[in-house]
N, C-alpha and C positions, 0 to 999 in steps of 0.2 A: 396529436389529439386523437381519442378513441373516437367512432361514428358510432357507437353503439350508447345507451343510455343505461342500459339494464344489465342489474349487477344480483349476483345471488352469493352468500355465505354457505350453500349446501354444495359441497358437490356429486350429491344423490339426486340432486336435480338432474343432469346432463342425462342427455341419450349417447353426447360422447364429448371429447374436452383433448385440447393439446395444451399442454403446458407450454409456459415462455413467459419471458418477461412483455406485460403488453403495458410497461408504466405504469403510472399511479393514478390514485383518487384525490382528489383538493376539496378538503373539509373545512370548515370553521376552524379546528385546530390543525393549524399549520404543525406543530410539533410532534403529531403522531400520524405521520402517512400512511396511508392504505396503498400498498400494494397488489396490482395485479397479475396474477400468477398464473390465469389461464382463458383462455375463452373453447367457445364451443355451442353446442345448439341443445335446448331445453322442447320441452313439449307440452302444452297448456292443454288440458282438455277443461271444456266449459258448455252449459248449457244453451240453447239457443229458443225463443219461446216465439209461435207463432202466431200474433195474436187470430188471425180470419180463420186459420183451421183448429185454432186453439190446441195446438201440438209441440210439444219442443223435444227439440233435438240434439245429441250431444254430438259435438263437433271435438275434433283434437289440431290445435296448432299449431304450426314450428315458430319458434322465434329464435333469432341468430344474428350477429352475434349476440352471446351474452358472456358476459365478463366476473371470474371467479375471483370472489377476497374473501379471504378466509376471516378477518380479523372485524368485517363491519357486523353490524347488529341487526338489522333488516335488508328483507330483498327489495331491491327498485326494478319493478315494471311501467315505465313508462307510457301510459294509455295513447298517448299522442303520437307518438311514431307507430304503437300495434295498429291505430284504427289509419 
């Protein structure tokens, strides 16, 4: 089992990425597996708003693992393991 939740179709995303087999994804259709072909570490920049100074700030995040398939149709960022 991966410990990672977050999965991205780009691999323009990564700041860097090792190939290897890390297993698959279990979909609703059992009959077309999704395959994982790499992980590696992505970089989120996002804003950050202050309400008492009234100022926001642009922060950039690491998040890692994240897990490359080429074949799914959206990214999952799971909020709940980032926060």
């Amino acid at each position: 089992m991966n410990v990672s939740t977050h999965f991205t179709l780009l691999e323009s995303d990564f700041v860097n990425m090792t190939l290897g087999n890390y297993g698959q994804v279990e979909t609703a259709n059992s009959k077309t597996p999704l395959f994982i072909v790499a992980s590696g570490t992505i970089l989120i920049e996002h804003e950050i708003f202050d309400p008492v100074k009234e100022i926001t700030k642009v922060s950039v995040s690491k998040l890692w693992p994240v897990y490359y398939v080429s074949n799914i149709q959206i990214c999952f960022l799971f909020t709940r393991q980032i926060l």
